[in-house]
N, C-alpha and C positions, 0 to 999 in steps of 0.2 A: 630170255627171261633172266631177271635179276638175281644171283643165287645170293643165301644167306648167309651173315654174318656168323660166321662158324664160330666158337669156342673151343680152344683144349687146354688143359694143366699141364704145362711140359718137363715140370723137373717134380717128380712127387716120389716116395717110399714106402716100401709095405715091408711087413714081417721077413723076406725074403731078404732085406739088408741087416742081414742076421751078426754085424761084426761088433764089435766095441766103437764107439765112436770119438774114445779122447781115454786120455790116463783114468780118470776118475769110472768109466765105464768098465773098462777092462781090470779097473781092481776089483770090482762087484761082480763082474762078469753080465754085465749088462748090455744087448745088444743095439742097435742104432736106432729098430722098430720093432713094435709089435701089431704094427695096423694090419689089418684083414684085409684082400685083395677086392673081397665083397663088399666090404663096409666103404673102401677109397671108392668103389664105381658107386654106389648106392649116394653118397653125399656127394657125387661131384654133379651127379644124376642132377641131384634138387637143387642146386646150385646151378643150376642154368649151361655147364658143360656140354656142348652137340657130342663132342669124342673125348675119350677114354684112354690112356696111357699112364704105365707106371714103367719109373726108370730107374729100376736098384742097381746096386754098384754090382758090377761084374756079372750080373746075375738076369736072368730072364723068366725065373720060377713063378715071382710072384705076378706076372701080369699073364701067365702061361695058365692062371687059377680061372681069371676071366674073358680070357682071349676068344672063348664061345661066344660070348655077350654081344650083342649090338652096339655097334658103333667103338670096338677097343681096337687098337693098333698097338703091335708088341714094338717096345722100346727099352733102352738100359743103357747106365750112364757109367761111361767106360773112364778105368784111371788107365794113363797110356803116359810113358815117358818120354822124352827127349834122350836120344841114345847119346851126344856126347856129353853130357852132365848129368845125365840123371834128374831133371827137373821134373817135375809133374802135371801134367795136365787132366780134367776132366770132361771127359766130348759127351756130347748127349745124343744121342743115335735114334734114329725112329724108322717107322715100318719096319721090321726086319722080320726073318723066320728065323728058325731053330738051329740053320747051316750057316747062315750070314752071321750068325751068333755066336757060334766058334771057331769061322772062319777069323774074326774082328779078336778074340780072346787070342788067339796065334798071334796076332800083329800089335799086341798092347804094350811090349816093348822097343816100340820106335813108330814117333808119334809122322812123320814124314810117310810112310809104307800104309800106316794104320790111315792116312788121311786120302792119300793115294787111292787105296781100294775103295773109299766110297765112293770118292770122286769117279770113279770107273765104273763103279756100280749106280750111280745117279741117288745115292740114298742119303735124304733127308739128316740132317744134322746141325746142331751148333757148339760153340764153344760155352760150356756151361761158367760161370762168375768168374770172368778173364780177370780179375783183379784181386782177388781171392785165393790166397797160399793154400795148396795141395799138399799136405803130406808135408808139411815144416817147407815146401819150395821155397826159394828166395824171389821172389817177382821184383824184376826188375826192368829198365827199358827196351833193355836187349830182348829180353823173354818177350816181351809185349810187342815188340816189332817184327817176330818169328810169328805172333801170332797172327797179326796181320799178313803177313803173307802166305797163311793157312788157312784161316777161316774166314768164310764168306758171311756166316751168322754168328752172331753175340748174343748171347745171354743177359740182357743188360738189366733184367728185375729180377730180382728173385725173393722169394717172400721174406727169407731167412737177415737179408739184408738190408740195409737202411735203404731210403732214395738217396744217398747221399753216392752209392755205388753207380746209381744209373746215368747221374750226374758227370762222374768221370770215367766211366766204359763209352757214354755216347761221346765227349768232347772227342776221344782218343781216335773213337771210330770214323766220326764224321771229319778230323784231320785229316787223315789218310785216305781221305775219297780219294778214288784218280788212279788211274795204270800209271800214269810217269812218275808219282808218288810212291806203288809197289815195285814200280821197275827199279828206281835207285835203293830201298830196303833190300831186295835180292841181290844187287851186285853188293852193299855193304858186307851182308852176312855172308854172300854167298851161296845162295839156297836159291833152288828153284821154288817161282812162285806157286801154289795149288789153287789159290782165287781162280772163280768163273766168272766172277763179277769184279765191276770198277768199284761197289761201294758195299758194307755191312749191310747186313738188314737187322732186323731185332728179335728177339723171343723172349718170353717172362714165364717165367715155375714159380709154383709157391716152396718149392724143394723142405715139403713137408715130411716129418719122418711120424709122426706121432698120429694123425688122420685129424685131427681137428681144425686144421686152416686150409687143406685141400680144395684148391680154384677159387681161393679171395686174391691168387693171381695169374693170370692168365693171359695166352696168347691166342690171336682172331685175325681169323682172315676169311672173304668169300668163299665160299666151298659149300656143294652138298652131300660128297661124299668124302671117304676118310682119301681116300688119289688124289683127290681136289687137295686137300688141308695139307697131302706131305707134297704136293707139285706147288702149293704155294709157299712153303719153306725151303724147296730148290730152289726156286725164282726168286727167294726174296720179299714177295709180297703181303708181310705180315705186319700187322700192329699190335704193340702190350698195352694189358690193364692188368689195373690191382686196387683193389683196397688201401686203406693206410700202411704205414709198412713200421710196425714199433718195434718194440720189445717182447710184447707178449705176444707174437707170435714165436718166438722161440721159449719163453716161460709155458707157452701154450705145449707146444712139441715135445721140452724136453722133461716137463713134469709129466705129461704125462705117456710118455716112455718110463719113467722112472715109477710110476705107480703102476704100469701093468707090471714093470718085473717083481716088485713086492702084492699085489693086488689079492693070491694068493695066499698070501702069508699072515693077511691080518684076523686077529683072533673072532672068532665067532663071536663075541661077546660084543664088538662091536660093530654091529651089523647096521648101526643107523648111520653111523660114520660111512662104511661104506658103500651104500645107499646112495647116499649123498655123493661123496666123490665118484661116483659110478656113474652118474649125472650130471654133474663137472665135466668130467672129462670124456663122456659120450658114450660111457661103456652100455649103457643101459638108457630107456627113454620113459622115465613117470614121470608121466602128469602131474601126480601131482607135488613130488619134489621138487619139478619144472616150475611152478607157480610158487612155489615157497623161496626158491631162490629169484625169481627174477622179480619177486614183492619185497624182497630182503636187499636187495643191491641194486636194481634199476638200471640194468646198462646191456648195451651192444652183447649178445652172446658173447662175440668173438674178444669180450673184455673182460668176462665173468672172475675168470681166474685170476688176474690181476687185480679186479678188486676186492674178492675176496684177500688177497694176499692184503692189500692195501690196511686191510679194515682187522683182520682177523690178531693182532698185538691188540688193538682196544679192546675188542668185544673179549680177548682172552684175559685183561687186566680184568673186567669189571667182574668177572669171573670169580680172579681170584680172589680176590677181596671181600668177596660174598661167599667164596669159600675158599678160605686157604687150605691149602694139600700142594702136595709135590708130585701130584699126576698135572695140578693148575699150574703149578710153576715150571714145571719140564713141556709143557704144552705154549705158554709162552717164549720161552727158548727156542722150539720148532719155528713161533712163528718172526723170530724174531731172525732166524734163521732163514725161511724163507724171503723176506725183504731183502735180506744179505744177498742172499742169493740173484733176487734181480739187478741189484747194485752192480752184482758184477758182470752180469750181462751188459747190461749201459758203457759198464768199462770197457767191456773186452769188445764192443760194437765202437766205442770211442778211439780206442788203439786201432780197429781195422782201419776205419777211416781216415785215420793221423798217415797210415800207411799206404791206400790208395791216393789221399794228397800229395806227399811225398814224392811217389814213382808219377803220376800228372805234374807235377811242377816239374821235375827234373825231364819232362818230354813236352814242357811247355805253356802247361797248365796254367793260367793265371785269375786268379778271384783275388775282390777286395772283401775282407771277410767283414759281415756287419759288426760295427760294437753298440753295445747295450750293455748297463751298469742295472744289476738288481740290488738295490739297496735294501738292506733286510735288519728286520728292528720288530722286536717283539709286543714292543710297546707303542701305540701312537695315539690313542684319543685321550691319553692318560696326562696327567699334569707334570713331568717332571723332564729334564733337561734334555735326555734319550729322544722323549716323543717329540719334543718341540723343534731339536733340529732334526729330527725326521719330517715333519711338518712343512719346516720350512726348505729342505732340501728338495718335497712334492712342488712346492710351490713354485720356485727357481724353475725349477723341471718344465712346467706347465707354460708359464712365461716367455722363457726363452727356448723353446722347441728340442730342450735337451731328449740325449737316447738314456732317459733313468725312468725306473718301474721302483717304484718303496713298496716292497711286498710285508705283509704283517699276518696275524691268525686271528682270525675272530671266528663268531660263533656260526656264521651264512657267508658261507664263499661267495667271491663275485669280483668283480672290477671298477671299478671309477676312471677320472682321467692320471694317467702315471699312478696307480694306485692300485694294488693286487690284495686281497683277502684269502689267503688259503684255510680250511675247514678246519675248524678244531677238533679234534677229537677224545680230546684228553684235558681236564681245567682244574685247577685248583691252587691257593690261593697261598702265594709266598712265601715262607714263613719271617715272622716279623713284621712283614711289608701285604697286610692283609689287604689292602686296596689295588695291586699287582696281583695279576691272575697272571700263573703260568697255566699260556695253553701250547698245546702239544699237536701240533700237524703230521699229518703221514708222511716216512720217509719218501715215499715212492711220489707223493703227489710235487715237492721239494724239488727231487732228483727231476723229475718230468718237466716243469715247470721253467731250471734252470738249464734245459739243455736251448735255450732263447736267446741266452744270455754269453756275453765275453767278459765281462765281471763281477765279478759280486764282493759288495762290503758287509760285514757283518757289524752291526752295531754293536752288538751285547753277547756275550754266551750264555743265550739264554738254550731252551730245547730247538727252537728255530734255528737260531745261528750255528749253533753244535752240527744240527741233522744239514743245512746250508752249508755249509765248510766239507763235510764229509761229500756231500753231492758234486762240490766244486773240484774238491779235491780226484775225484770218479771221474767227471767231464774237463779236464785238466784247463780248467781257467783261471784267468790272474784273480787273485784275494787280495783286500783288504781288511783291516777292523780299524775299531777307534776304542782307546782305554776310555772310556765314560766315567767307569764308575769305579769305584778303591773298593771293590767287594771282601778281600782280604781281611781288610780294616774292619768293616761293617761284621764279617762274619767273628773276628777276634772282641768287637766289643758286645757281641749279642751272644756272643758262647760263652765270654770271661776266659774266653782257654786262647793261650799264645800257639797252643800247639796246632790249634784249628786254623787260625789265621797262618799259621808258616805251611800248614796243609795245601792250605788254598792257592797261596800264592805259589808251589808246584805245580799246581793244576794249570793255574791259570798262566803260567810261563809255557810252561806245555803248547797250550795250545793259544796264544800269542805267536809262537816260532813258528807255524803252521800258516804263517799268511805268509804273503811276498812283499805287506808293506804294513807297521799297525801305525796308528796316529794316536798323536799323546797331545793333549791339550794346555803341559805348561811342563818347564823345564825341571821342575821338581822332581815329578812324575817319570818324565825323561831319563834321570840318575836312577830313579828306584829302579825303574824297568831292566836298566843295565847293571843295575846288580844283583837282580834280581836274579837273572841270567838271558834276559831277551836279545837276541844279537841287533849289536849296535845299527848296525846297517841295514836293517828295517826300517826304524825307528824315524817318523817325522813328526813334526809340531803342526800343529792344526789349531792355526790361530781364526776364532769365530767372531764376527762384528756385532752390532745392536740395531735395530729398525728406529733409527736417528728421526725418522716420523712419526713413529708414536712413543718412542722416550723423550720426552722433550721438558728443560723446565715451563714449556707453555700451557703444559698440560695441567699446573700449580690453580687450587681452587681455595681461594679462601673461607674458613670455617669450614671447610672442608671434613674434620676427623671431628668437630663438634657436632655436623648434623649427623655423622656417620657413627658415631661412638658417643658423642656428650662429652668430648673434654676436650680443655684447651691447652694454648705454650706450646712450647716445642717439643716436636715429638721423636724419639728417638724410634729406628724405624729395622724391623728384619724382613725378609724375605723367603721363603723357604719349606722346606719340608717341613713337621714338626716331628723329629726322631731325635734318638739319644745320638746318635753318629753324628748331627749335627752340631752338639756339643754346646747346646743350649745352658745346662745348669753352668757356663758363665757365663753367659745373656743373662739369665735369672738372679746370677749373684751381682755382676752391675746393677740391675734395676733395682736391686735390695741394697745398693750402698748409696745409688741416687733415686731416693724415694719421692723425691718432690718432679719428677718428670717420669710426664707417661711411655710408655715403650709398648707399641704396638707390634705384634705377631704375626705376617701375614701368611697363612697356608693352614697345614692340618694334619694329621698323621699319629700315629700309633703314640706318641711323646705328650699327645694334647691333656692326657687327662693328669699325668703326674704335674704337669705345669699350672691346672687347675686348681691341684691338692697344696700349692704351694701359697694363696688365697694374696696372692700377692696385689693391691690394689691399683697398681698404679703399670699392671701389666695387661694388656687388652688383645684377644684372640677375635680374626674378621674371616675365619677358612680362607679358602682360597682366593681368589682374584685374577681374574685374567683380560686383556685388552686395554680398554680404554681407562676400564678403573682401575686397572694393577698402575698406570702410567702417571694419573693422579694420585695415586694413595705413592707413589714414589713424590712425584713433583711437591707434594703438600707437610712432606716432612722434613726436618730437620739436620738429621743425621743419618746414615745406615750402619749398623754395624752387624759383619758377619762373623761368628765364636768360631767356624765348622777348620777345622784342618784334613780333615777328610775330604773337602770337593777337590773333582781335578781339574776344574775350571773356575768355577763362580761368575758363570754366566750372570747371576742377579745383581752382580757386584757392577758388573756393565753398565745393566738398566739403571742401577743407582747414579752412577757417573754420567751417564745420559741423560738425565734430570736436573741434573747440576747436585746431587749429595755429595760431600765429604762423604769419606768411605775410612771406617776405623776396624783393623783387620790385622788376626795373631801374624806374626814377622815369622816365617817360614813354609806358611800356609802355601797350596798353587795358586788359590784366590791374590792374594798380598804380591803377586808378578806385575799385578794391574797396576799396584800403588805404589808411587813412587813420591818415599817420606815427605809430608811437608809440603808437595807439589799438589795434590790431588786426596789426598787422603793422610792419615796415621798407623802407624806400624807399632803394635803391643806386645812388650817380651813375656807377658801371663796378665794373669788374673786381675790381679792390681795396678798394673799399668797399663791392661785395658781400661780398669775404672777411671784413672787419671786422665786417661786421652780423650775419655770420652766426655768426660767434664770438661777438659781442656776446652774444647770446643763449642761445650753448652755456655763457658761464662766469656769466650772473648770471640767476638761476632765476625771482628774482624779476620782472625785467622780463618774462620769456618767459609767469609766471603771472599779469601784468594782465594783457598781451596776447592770453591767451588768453581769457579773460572779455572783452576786446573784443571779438574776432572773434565769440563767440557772441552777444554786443548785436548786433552789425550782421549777423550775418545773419539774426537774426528777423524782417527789414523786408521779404525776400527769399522767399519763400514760393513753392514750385514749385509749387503747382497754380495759384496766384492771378495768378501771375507769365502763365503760359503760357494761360489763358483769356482775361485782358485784352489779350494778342497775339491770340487768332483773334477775338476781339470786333472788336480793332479793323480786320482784315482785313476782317470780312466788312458792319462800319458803315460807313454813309457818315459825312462831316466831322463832319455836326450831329450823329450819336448819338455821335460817339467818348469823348465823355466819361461818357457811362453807364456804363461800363466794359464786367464779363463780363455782368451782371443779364439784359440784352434776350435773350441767346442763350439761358441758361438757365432763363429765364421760360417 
């Protein structure tokens, strides 16, 4: 007869691992566990476990609580050294009695004797997370090929740890299959070997200390009694599962170990609070609290507390706001504190694995690690130069089967093709820049999100790109950004204070030096940044081309701005946001010294109503424009001229030039990089010699008709898709391939 597929949890902890667990434990005096002996059998019960074992360190108390019960086998997970260095190992010991228990406590310094007696004894054992520093141990090749000549079972899941560990405990293990294999590791070291077997076998613990994840990993074999389950871990013949294996399985453990030790302590007065976390964290079981959180957050139990953590900074803003106090604002601090806190979990799971790669490469290890480019921009279905090469960077992507995701926050998370929405959870709206919603995404969902990824650009520093920088920074991938925008500037002329703007520009040097590469879209820009203080050696130029298809002078409609507006003649033409940064009032003041030509405004913005107030009639406002008609209302004009000294580009200056416009632009601008005097355009030293230049060109035709035959020589050098491949090429190259160009990506 067929026997059943057994279940057991082989690495778990109860109260009885009664010690400090890290520096931060032992200053509080907090111990490893507080889980009940009863409560670990009772959930491993309902959880589908056939047997029952708990493996605290050094200790045999706590599974001694239930070792009455049906179906428990006394077990405990031994630290044992290597006597000539003192290294540390953790073995994990099963079936045992009360004598075998401190017969194995005698032998725990010297892991050779200590492994010896089992093997004599025929008692069931593995080598619990072989890749996993014990006690500050240094793991290293040597150590790991001592191990292989010791144990015949590996621990290769454990709940506490990524899959990223089982990945390289199995490579290691299944290398070393073979006696002729163990034969040459014992003559190297010199050690006799303790293997009964040619090859590992496997086991998986959820090495639970807290009771809440207890058997979401487990190890199964045939067996219908508990002789059967430890003779099938003598032989070998075991296979692991588990559940997902994240983070919050240790946010889950270690908070709440940290709430039984205060649990206590919290004041009667707020008894609904702990109520509440009482049911969190499994201390207690209402119903009907049960239903109020799983109607309030919607998710996997075993995810509760994570999302809570996730969510609980918003719901504590909206709070405060609705009432401010400084029990609301120190309660945000907690939870702001809490995120921190998983942050560094993600870290410190990111460091073990840099570290189990490390010792697998240097014993042979080899992966091609995937790249993927999350390109992050807070802005995208919006009108202005940010979203549109975010746009068009999705679209390159989609085309040519690049590894780029353009992640952004809207109000319904979700996915498109290269296209990521993370949830907003926080909105509101610019200042100055009311048609700019800053929304605000959860750090945790960021940090999760990019652990997918091997690069990430930050378009903006906006609240995304801040909390994405910070995340990348955690998961230690290469960064980029791109200077977009002279926020500086924008901030000094909307304050009227120089002080704000020299503010700003700390801030935002700060965290510019914080990438590994930023891109600056014209050499102006370039100088500022390095006197700014951004080190030179970051610093690239990020030249952007035009969609030479739909800027075209073909796109020219005659009568054109008379059916569209009622007026005729040559139109003198801007493009652009309508704000004061773009330095409109001398656009305004040309069109007041050339009053007999009309001057159309295309776009819209916070600047539209004072340009209204200014009753000027021969100025004409069309909002926005996008596609086909922004390509015509360029083609059907006369002239462009751009006032703004603030852009760091003048992307629109392009589309002009791609039309065939003359382009008339202040002489120091980033914009005026493109124009080159007299070739293609006019360069203005102020006010009045914009006016001139611009006249210039409305009374002698001919000049305005080289210059437009320049402008189309120079922008065929400019080529938007060739332009914007060699930018993620060069994002996602190291040094040495940058000069490849786009080829490697799309190879």
């Amino acid at each position: 007869m067929r026997k059943r597929l057994a279940r057991a949890d082989l690495h778990l902890h109860s109260k009885a691992s009664n010690l400090p667990g890290g520096w931060f434990s032992a200053l509080i005096n907090c111990p490893e566990s507080y889980a009940e002996p009863k409560e670990i059998y009772n959930r491993l019960k309902q959880r589908g476990m056939t047997f029952v074992t708990i493996t605290d360190h050094n200790t045999i108390d706590g599974v001694l609580e239930i070792a009455h019960l049906p179906d428990v086998f006394i077990s405990c997970e031994y630290t044992v050294s290597f006597p000539e260095d003192k290294s540390k190992v953790h073995i994990l010991v099963y079936g045992i009695d009360e004598y075998t228990h401190r017969e194995l406590l005698e032998l725990r310094n010297n892991v050779y004797e200590f492994v010896k007696y089992l093997k004599e004894k025929h008692i069931a054992h593995s080598l619990a997370h072989p890749l996993y520093s014990v006690q500050e141990t240094k793991i290293t090749p040597e150590l790991v090929e001592k191990f292989i000549l010791l144990f015949d079972n590996w621990e290769i899941v454990n709940g506490t740890r990524g899959d990223y560990s089982q990945r390289y405990e199995e490579w290691i293990a299944k290398t070393y299959d073979g006696w002729h294999k163990i034969w040459h590791l014992a003559e190297k070291h010199k050690i006799e070997p303790l293997r009964i077997r040619p090859n590992i076998a496997f086991t998986a613990g959820s090495d639970d200390h807290g009771g809440m994840d207890v058997g979401r990993t487990y190890t199964a074999c045939p067996a219908d009694t508990v002789e059967e389950f430890l003779n099938c871990l003598r032989e070998g013949k075991t296979e692991v599962y588990t559940q997902p294996l994240g983070e919050e399985r240790l946010l889950n453990m270690t908070l709440r170990v940290f709430y039984m030790h205060i649990r206590d302590r919290i004041p009667k007065e707020e008894s609904e609070l702990k109520n509440i976390l009482d049911q969190v964290f499994y201390v207690s079981n209402n119903p009907l609290v049960e239903l109020l959180l799983s109607s309030t957050f919607k998710v996997d139990r075993s995810l509760l507390l994570k999302e809570i953590i996730k969510r609980l900074p918003f719901m504590v803003v909206h709070r405060l706001v609705k009432e401010p106090s400084l029990t609301n604002l120190g309660a945000l601090v907690a939870a702001i504190g809490l995120q921190t806190f998983y942050g560094s979990l993600v870290y410190m799971r990111k460091e073990e694995e840099s570290n189990m790669q490390s010792i697998s490469s240097l014993m042979g290890f080899t992966t091609e690690q995937s790249r993927r480019l999350a390109y992050i921009t807070d802005t995208y279905f919006e009108i202005n130069g940010v979203a549109r090469t975010a746009r068009i960077v999705r679209d390159l992507s989609i085309k040519h089967g690049l590894p780029v995701d353009v992640i952004t926050v809207h109000d319904k998370p979700g996915k498109e093709e290269n296209l990521i929405f993370l949830k907003s959870y926080l909105e509101f709206p610019l200042p100055y820049y009311q048609e700019l919603k800053v929304r605000v995404p959860s750090f945790v969902d960021v940090l999760d999100l990019l652990k997918n990824y091997s690069h990430v650009h930050v378009a903006t520093p906006s609240a995304l790109g801040i909390l994405a920088t910070i995340s990348a920074k955690i998961l230690g991938l290469k960064t980029s950004t791109t200077f977009h925008t002279d926020i500086p500037s924008y901030v000094e002329k909307y304050t009227e204070s120089l002080s704000a703007g020299q503010r700003t520009w700390t801030l935002l040097t700060m965290f510019m030096n914080l990438f590994d590469k930023v891109y600056v879209p014209s050499e102006k820009y370039r100088s500022i940044l390095v006197q700014k203080g951004v080190k030179e050696e970051k610093l690239r130029l990020l030249y952007r081309g035009v969609d030479r298809g739909l800027f075209s002078p073909s796109k020219k409609k005659q009568d054109y701005w008379k059916r569209k507006l009622g007026i005729e003649g040559k139109v003198i033409l801007y493009v652009g946001r309508l704000a004061k940064e773009k330095n409109l009032d001398l656009l305004l003041h040309v069109a007041k010294k050339l009053s007999n030509y009309n001057f159309v405004l295309v776009g819209d913005g916070p600047y539209k109503e004072q340009i209204l107030k200014t009753k000027l009639s021969n100025v004409h406002l069309t909002g926005y424009l996008v596609g086909e008609e922004l390509a015509t209302a360029y083609a059907s004009s006369y002239i462009f001229v751009f006032p703004s000294h603030t852009d760091t580009y003048g992307q629109v200056v392009l589309e002009a030039l791609a039309c065939g416009l003359p382009v008339v632009a202040l002489k120091g601008s980033a914009s005026s990089e493109h124009i080159q005097d007299y070739h293609n355009g006019l360069l203005a030293e102020g006010p009045e010699d914009l006016v001139k230049k611009v006249e210039l060109l409305l009374m002698n035709e001919d000049l305005r008709d080289t210059l437009s035959r320049g402008a189309l020589e120079y922008i065929n050098s400019l080529d938007l898709e060739q332009t914007y491949l060699s930018f993620i090429n060069s994002i996602m190259e190291d040094e040495l391939y940058e000069s490849v160009g786009c080829s490697s990506l799309l190879s």
